[in-house]
N, CA, C and O atoms as a DFTB+ gen file, in Angstrom:
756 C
 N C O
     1  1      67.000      89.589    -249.720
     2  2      66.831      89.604    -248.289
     3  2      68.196      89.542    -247.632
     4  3      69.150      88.883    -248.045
     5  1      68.167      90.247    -246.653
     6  2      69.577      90.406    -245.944
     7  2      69.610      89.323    -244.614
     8  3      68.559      89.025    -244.046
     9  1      71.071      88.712    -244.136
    10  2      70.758      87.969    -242.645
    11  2      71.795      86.851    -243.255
    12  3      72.325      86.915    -244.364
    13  1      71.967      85.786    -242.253
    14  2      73.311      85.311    -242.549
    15  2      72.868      84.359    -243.258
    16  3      73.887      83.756    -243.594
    17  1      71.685      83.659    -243.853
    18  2      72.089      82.904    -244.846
    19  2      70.875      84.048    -246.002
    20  3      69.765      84.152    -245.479
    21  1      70.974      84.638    -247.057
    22  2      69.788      84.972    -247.936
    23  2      69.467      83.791    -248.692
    24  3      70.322      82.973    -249.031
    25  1      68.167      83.687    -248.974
    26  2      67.358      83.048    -249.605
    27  2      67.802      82.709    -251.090
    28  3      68.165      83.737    -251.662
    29  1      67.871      81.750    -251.763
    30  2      67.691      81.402    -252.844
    31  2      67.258      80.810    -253.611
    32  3      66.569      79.939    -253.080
    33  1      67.232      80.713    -255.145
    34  2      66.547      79.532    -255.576
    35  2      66.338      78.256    -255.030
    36  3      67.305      78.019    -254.306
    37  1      65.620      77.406    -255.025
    38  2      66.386      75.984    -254.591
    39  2      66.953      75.370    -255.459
    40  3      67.882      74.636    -255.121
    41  1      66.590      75.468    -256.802
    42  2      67.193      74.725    -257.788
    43  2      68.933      74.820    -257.781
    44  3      69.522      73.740    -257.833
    45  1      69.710      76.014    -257.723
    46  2      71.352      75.782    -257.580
    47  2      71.774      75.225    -256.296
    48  3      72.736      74.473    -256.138
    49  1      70.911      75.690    -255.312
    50  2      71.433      75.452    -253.914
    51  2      71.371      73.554    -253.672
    52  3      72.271      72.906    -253.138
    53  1      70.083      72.985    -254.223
    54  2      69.839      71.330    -254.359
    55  2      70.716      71.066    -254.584
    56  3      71.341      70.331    -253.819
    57  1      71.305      71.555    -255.864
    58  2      72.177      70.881    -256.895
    59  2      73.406      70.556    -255.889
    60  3      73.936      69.448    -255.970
    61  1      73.854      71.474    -254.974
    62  2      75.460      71.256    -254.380
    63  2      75.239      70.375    -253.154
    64  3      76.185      70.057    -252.434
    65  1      74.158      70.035    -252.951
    66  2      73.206      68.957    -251.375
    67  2      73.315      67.663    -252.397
    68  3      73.135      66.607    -251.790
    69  1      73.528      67.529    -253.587
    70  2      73.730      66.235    -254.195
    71  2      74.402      65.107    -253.822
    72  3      74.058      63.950    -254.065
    73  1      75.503      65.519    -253.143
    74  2      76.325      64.911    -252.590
    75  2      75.819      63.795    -251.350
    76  3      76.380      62.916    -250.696
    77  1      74.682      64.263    -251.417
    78  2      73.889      64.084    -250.132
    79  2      72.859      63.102    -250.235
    80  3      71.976      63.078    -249.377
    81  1      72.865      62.222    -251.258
    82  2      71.490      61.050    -251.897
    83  2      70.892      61.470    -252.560
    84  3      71.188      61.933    -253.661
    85  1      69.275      61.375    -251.734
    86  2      68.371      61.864    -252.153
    87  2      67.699      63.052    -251.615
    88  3      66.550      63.337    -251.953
    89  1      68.547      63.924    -250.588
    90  2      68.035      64.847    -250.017
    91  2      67.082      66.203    -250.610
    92  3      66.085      66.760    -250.151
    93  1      67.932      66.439    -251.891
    94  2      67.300      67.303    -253.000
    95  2      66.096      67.211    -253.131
    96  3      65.368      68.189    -252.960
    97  1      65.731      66.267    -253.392
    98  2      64.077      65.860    -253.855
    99  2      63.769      66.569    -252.089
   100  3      63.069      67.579    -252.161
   101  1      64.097      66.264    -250.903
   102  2      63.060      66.903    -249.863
   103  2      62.998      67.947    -250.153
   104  3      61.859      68.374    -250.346
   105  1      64.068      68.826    -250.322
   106  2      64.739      70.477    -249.932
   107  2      63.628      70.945    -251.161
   108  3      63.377      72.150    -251.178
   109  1      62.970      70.121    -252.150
   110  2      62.629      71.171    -253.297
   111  2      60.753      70.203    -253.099
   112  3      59.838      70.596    -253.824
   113  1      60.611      69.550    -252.533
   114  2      59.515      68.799    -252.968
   115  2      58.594      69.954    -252.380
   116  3      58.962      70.852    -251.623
   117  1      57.340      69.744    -252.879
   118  2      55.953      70.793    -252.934
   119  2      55.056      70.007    -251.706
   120  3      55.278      68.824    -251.450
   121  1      54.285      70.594    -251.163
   122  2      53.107      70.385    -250.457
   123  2      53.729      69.806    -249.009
   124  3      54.803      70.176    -248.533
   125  1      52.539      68.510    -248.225
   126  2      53.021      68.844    -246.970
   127  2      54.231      67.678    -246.895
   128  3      54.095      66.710    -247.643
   129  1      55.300      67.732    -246.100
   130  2      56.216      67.399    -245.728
   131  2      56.230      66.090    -244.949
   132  3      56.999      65.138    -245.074
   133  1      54.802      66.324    -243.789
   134  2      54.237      65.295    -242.619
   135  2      53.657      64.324    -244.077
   136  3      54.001      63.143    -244.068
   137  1      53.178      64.598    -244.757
   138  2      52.508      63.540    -245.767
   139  2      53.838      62.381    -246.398
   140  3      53.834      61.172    -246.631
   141  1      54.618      63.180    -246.481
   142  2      55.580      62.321    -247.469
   143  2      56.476      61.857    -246.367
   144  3      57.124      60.900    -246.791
   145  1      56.832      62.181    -244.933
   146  2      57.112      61.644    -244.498
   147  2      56.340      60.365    -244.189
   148  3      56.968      59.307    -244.152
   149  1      55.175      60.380    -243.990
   150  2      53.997      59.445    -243.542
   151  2      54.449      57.846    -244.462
   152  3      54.384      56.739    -243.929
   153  1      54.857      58.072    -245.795
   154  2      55.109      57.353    -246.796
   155  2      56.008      56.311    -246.031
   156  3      55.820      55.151    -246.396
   157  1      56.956      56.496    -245.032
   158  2      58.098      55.977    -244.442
   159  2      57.713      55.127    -243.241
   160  3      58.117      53.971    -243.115
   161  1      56.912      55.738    -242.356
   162  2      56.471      54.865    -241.479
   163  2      55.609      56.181    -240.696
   164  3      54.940      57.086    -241.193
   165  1      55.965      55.834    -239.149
   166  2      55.183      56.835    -238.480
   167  2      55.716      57.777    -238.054
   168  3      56.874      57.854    -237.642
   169  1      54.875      58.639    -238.115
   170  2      55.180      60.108    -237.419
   171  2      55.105      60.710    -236.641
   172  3      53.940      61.105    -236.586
   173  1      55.931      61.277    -235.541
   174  2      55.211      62.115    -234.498
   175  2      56.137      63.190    -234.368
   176  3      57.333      63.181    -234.661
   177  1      55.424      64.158    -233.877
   178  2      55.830      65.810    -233.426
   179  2      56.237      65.627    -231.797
   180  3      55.810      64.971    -230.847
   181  1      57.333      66.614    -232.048
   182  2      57.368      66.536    -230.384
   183  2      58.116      68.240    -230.194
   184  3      59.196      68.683    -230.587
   185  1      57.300      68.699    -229.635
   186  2      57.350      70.352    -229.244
   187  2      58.629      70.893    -228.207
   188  3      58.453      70.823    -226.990
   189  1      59.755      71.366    -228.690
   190  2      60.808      71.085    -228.660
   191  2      60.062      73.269    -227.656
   192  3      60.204      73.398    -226.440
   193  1      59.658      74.031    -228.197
   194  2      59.802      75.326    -227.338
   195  2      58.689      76.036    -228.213
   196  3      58.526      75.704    -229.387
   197  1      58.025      76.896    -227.686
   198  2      57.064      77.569    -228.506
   199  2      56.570      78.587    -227.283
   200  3      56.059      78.376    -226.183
   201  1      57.004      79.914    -228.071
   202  2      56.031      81.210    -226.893
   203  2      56.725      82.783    -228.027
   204  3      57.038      83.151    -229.159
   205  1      56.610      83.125    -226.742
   206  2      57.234      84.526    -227.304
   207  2      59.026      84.474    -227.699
   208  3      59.752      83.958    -226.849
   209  1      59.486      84.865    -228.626
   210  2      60.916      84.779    -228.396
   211  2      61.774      85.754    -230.115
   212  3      61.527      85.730    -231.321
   213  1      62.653      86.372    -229.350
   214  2      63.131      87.064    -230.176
   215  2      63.720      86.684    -231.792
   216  3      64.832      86.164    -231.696
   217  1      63.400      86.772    -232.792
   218  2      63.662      86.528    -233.941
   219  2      65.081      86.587    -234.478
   220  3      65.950      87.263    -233.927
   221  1      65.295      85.853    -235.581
   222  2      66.353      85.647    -236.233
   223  2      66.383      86.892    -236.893
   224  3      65.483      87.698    -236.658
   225  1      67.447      87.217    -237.825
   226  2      68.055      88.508    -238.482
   227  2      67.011      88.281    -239.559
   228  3      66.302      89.278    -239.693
   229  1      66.655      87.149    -240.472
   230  2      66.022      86.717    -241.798
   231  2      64.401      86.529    -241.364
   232  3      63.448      86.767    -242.106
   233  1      64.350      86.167    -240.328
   234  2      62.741      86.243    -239.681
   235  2      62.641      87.972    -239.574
   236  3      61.582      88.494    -239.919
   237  1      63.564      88.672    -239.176
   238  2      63.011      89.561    -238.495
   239  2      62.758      90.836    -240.112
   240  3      62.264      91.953    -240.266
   241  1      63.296      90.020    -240.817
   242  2      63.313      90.955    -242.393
   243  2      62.105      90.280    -243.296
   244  3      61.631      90.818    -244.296
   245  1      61.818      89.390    -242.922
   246  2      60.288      88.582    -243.496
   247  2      59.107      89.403    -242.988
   248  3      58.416      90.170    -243.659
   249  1      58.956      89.029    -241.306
   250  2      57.818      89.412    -240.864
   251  2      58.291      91.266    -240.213
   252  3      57.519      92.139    -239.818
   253  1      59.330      91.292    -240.295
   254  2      59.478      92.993    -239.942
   255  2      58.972      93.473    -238.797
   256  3      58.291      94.466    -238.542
   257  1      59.389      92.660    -238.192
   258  2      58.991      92.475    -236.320
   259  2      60.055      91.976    -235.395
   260  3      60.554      90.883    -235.665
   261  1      60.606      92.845    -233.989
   262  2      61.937      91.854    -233.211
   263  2      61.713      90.596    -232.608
   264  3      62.495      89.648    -232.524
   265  1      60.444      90.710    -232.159
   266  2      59.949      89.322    -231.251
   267  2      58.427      88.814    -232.053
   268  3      57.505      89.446    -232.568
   269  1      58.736      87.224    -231.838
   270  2      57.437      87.083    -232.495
   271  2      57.002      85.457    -231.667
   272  3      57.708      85.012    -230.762
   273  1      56.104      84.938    -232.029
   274  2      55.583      83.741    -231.392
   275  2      56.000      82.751    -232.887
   276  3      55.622      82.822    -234.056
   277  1      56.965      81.833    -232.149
   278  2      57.806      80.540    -232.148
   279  2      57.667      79.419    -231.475
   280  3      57.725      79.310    -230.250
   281  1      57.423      78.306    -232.498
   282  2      56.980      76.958    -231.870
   283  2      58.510      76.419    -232.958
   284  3      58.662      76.474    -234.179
   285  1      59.351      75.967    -231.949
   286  2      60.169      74.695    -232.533
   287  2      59.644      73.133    -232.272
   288  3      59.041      72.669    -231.304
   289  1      60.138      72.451    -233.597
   290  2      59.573      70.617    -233.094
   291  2      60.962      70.348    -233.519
   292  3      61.880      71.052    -233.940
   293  1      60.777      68.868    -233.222
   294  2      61.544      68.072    -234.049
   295  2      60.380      67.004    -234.603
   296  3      59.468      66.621    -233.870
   297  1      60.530      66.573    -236.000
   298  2      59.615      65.281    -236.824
   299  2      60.551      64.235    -236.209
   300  3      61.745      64.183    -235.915
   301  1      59.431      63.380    -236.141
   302  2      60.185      61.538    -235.583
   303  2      59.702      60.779    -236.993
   304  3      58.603      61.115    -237.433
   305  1      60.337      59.948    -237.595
   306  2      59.793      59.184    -237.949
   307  2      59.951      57.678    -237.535
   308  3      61.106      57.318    -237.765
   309  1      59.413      56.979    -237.162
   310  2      59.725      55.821    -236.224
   311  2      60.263      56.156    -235.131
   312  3      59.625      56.919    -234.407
   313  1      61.329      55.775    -234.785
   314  2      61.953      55.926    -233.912
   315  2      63.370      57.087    -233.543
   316  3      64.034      57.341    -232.537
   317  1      63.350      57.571    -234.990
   318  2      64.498      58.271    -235.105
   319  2      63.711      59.975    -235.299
   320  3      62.504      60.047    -235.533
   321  1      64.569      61.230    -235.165
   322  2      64.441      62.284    -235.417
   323  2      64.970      62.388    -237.014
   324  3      65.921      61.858    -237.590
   325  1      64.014      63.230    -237.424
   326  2      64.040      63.138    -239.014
   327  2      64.435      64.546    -239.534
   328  3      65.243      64.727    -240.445
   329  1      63.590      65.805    -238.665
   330  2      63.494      67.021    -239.360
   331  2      63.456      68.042    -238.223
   332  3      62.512      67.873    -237.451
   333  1      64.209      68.984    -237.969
   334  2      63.538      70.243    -236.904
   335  2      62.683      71.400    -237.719
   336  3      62.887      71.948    -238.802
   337  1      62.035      71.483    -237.106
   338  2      61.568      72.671    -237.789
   339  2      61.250      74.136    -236.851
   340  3      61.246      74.100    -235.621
   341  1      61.093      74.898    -237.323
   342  2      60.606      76.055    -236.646
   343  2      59.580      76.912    -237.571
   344  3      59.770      76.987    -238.785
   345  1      58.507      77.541    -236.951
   346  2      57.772      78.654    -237.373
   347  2      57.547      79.367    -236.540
   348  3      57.468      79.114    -235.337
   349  1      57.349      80.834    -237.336
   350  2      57.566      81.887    -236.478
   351  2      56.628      83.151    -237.664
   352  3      56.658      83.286    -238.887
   353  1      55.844      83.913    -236.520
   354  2      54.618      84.852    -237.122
   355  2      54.827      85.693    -236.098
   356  3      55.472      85.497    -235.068
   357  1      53.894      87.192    -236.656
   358  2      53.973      88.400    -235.408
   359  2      53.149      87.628    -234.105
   360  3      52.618      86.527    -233.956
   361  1      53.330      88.709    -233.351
   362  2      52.708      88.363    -232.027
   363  2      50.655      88.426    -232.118
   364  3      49.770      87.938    -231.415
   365  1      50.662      89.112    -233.104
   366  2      49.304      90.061    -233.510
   367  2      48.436      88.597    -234.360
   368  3      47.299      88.190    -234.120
   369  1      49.365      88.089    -235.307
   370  2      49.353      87.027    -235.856
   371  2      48.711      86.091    -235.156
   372  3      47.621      85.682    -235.556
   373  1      49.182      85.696    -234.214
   374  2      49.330      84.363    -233.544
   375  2      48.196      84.717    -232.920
   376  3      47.428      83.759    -232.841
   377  1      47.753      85.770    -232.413
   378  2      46.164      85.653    -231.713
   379  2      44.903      86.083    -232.969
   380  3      43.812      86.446    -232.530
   381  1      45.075      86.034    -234.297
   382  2      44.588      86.666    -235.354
   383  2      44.174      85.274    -236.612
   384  3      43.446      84.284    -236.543
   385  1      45.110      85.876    -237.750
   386  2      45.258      84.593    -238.216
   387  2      45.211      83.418    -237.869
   388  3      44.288      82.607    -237.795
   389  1      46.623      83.361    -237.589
   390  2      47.460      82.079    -237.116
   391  2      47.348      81.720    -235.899
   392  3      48.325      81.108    -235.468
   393  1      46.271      81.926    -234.997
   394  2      45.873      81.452    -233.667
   395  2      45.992      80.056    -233.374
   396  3      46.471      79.589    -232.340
   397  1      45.327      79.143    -234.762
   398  2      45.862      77.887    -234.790
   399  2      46.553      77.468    -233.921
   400  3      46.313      77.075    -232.779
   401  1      47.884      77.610    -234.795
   402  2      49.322      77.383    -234.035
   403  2      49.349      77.250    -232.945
   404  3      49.935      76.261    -232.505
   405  1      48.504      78.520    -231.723
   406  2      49.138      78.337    -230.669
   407  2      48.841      76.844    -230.204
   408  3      49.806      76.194    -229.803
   409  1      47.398      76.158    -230.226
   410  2      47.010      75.113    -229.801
   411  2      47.099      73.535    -230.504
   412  3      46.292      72.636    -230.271
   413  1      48.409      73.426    -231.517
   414  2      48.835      72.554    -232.338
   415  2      49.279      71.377    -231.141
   416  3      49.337      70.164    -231.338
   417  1      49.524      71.974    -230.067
   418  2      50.349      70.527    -229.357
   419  2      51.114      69.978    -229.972
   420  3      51.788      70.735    -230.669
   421  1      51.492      68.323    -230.101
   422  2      51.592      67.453    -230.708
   423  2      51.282      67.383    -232.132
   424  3      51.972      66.810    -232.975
   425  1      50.127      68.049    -232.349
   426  2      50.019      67.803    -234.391
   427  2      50.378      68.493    -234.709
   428  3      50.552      69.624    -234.254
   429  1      50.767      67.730    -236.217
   430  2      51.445      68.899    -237.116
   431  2      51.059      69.929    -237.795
   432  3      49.911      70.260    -238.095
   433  1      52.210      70.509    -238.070
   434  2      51.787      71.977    -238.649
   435  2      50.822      72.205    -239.398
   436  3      49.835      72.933    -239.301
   437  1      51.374      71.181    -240.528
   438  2      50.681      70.529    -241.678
   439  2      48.922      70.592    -241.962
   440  3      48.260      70.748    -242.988
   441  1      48.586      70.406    -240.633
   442  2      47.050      70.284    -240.438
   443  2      46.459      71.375    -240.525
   444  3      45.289      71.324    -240.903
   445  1      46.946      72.467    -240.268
   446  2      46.534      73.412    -240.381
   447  2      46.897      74.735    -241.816
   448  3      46.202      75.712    -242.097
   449  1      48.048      74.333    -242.400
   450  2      48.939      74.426    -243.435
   451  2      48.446      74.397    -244.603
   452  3      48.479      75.246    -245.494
   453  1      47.673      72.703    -244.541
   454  2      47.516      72.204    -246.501
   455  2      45.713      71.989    -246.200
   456  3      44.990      71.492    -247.063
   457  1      45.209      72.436    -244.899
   458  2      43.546      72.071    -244.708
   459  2      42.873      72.983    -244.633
   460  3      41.658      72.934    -244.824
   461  1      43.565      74.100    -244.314
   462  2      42.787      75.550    -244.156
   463  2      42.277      76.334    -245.559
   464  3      42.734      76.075    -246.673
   465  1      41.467      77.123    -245.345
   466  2      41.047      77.456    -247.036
   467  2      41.829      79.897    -246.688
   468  3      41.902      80.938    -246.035
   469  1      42.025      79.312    -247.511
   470  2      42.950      80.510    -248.280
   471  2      44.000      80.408    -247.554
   472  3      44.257      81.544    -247.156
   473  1      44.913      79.511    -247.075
   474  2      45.992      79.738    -247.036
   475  2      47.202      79.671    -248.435
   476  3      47.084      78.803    -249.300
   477  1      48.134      80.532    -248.469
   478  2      48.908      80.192    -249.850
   479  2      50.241      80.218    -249.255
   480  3      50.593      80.862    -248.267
   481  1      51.067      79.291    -250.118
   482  2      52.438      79.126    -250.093
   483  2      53.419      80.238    -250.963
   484  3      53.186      80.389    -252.162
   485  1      54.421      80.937    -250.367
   486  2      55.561      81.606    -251.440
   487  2      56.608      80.124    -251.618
   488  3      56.932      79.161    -250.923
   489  1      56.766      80.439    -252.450
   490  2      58.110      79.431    -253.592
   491  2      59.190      78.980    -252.126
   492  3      59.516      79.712    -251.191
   493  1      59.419      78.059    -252.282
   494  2      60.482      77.314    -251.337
   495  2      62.348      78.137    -251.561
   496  3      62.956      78.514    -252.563
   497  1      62.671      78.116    -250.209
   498  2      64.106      78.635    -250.436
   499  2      64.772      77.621    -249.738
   500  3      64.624      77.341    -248.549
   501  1      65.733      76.932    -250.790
   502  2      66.919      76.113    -249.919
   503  2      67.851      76.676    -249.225
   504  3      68.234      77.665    -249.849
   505  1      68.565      76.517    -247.988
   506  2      69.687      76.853    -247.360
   507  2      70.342      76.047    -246.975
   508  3      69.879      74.933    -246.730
   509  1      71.875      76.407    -246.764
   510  2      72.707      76.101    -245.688
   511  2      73.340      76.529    -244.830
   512  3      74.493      76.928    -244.997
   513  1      72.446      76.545    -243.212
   514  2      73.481      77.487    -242.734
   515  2      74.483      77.625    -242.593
   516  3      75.057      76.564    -242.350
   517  1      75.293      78.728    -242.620
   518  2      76.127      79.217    -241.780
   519  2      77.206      77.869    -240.430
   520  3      76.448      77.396    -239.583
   521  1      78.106      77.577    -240.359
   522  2      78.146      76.696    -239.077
   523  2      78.244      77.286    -237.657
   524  3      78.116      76.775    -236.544
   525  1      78.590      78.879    -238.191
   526  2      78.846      79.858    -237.275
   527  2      77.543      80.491    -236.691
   528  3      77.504      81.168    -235.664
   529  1      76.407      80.154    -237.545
   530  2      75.500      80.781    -237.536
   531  2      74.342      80.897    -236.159
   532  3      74.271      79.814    -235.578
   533  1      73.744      81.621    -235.749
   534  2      72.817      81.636    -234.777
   535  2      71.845      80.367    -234.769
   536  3      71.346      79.759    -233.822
   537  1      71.748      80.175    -236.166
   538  2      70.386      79.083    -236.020
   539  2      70.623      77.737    -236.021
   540  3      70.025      76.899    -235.346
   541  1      71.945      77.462    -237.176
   542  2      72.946      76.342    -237.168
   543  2      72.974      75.688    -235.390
   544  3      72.608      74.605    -234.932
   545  1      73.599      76.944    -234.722
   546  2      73.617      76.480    -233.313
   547  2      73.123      76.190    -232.657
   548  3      73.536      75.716    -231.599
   549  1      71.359      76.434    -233.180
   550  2      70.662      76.642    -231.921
   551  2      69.504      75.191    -232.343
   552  3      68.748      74.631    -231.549
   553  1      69.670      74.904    -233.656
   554  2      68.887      73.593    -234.144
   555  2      70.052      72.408    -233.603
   556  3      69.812      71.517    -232.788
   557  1      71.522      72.693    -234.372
   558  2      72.383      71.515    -233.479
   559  2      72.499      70.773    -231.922
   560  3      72.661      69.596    -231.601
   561  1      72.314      72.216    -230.998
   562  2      71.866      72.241    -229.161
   563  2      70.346      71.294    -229.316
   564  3      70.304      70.091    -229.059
   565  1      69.579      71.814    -229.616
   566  2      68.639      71.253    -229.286
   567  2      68.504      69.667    -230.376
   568  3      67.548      68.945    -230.090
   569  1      69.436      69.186    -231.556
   570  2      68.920      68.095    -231.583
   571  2      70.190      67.252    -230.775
   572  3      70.273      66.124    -230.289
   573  1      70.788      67.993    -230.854
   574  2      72.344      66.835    -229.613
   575  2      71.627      66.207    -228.036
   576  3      72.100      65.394    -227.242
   577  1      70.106      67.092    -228.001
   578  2      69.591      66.699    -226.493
   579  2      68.631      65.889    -226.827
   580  3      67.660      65.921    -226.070
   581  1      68.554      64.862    -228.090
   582  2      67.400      64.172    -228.775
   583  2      68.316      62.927    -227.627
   584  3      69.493      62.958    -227.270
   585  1      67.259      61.952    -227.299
   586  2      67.932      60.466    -227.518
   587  2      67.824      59.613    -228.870
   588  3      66.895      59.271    -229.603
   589  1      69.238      59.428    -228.853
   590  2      69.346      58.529    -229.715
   591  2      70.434      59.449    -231.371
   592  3      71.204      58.729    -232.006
   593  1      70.312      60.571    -231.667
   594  2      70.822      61.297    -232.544
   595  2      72.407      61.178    -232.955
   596  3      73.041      60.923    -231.931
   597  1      72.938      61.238    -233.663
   598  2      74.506      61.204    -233.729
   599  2      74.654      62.793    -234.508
   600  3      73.713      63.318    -235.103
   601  1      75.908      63.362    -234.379
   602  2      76.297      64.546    -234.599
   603  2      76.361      64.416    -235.993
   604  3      75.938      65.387    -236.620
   605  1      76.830      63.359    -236.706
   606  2      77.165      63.007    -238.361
   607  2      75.444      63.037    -238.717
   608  3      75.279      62.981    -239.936
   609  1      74.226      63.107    -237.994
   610  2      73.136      63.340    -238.849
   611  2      72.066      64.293    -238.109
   612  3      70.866      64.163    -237.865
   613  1      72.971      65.262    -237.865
   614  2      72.142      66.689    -237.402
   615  2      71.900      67.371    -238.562
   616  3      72.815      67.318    -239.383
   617  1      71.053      67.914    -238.824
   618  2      70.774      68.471    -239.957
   619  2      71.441      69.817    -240.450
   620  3      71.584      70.579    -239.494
   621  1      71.855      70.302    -241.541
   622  2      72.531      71.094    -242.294
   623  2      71.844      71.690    -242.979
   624  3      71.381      72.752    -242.565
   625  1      71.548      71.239    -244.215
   626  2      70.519      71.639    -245.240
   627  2      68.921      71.601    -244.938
   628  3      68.211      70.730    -244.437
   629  1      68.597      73.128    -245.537
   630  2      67.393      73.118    -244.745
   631  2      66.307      73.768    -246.162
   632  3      66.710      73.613    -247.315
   633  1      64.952      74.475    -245.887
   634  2      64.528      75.013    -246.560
   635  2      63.413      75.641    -245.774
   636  3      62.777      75.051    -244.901
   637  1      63.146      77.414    -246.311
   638  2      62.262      77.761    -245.784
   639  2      61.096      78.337    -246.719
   640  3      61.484      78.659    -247.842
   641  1      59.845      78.506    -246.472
   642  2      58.401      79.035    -247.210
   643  2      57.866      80.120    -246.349
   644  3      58.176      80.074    -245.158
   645  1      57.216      80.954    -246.709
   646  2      56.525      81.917    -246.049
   647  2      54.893      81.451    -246.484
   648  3      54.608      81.290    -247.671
   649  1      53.879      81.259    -245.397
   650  2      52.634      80.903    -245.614
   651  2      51.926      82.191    -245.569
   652  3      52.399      83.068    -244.846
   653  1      50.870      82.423    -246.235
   654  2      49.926      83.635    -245.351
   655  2      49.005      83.710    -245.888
   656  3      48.809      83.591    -247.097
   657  1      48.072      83.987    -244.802
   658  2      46.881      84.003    -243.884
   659  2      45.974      85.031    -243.824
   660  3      45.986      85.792    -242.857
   661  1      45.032      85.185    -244.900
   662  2      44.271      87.096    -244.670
   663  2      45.591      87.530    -244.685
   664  3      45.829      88.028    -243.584
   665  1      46.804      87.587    -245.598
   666  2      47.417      88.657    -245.703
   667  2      48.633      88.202    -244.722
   668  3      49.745      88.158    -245.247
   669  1      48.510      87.809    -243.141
   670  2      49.601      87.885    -242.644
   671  2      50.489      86.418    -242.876
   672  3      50.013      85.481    -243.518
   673  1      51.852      86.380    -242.248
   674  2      52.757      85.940    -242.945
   675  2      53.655      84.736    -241.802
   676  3      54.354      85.045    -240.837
   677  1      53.346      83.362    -242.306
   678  2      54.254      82.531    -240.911
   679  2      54.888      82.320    -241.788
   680  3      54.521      82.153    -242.951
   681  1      56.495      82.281    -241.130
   682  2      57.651      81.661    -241.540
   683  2      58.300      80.186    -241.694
   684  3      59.078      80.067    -240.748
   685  1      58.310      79.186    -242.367
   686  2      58.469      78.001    -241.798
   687  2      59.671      77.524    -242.567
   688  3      59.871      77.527    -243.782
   689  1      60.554      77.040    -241.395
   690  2      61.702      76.870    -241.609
   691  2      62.121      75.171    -241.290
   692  3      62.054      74.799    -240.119
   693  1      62.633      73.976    -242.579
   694  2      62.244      73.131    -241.972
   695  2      63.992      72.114    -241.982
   696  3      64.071      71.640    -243.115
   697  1      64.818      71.839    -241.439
   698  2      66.001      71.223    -241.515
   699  2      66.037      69.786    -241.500
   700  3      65.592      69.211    -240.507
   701  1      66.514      69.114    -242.480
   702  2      66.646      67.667    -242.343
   703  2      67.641      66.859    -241.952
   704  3      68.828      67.099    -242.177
   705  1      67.267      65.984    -241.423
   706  2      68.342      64.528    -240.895
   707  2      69.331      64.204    -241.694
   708  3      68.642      64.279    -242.712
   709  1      70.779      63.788    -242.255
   710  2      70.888      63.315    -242.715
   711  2      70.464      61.985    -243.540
   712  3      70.383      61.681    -244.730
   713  1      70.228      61.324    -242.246
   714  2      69.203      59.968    -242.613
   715  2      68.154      60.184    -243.365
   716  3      67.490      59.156    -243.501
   717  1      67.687      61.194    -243.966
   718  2      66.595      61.350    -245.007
   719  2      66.893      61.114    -246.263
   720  3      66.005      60.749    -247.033
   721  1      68.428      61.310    -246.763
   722  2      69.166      61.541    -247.530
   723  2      68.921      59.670    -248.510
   724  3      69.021      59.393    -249.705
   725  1      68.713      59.121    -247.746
   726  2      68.492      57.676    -247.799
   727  2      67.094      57.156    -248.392
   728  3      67.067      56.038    -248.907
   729  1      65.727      58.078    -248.321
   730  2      64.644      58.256    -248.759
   731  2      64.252      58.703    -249.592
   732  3      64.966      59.623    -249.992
   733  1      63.077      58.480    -250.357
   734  2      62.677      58.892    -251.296
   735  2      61.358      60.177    -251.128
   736  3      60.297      59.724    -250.697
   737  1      61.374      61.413    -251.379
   738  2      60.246      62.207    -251.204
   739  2      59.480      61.887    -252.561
   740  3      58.563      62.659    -252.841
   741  1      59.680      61.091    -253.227
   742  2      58.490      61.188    -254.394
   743  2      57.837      59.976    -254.528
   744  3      58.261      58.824    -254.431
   745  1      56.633      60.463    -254.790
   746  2      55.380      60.073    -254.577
   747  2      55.749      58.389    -254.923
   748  3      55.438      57.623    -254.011
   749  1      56.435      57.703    -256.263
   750  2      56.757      56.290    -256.285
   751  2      57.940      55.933    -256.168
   752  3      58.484      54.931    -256.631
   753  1      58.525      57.077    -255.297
   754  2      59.796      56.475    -254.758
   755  2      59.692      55.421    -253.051
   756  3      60.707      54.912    -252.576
C-alpha cells in the first residue's frame, strides 16, 4: 500500500515501540480495545468530529474513495485521554452497512465491532507516523485541545485494521497515550 506511512507487520514495527514499556502488547493485542481498556478503570468516548470529510492518502488506497464519512474520538480512561482513534468507510457505506456508526454518539465503536454477526477483522498494522505527516498533525491539534494532556504523551505509535461488513470495508485507525505504555493489555496483566 502506498501513502506516508505503508502498513506493516506489527511484529518488527512492536519490536522498535519497545522502548516504550508495555505499549507493544496494545499495538499487537487482538479483539476489542474498549474491553481491555475497561480492565483499568473507566471508560468514556468523547466524539472529537464525525461527517463527511476528505480522506487520508492510505484511507483513500484502502477504501478507493476521496471523501468518506469519519468519526474521530478520543478514549478516556478515568480521567485522562488514553487513545484517539479514527474510522473512516465510503459514503455509500455509512448509509448501508455501516449505518451503525453514524448513530454511535458516545459509545464505542467496539459495540458494534465485536457484537455484530458477520463482521470480520484483517490482521492489525502497526505504525508510526510520519512527524511531518498529515495525520501525526492532525491527531497531535486535536489532542493538545484535550484538558489536562501533556505534549510528552500525545500519541505516536499507532495501529490500524480494516473491518468489513457484507463485503464493505471501515478503516480503524487507533493511536495511543504514552501513559498506556505503563499498562498491561493482557488479560492477567
Amino acid at each position: 500500500m502506498r501513502g506516508p506511512h505503508a502498513y506493516r507487520s506489527p511484529l518488527p514495527l512492536a519490536r522498535h515501540a519497545c522502548a516504550h514499556g508495555r505499549l507493544p502488547e496494545w499495538l499487537t493485542a487482538p479483539g476489542s480495545l474498549t474491553a481491555r481498556l475497561r480492565r483499568h478503570g473507566t471508560v468514556r468516548v468523547q466524539v472529537l468530529t464525525q461527517g463527511t470529510r476528505r480522506l487520508w492518502a492510505h484511507e483513500r488506497g484502502v477504501l478507493g474513495v476521496a471523501h468518506g464519512h469519519v468519526r474521530e474520538v478520543v478514549l478516556w480512561l478515568d480521567a485522562r485521554p488514553a487513545v484517539w482513534a479514527r474510522s473512516a468507510t465510503r459514503l455509500a457505506d455509512a448509509r448501508g452497512p455501516w449505518r451503525a456508526i453514524r448513530g454511535l454518539g458516545n459509545r464505542p465503536l467496539a459495540e458494534v465491532l465485536f457484537n455484530g454477526a458477520g463482521i470480520r477483522r484483517d490482521p492489525l498494522h502497526v505504525h508510526r507516523w510520519p512527524m511531518t505527516g498529515p495525520e501525526h498533525g492532525r491527531c497531535r491539534r486535536q489532542w493538545a485541545a484535550l484538558p489536562g494532556p501533556t505534549d510528552d504523551d500525545a500519541p505516536v505509535w499507532g495501529r490500524s485494521s480494516v473491518f468489513r461488513h457484507r463485503g464493505a470495508p471501515l478503516l480503524v485507525t487507533e493511536c495511543f497515550a504514552a501513559a498506556l505504555s505503563r499498562l498491561s493489555a493482557l488479560p492477567d496483566g
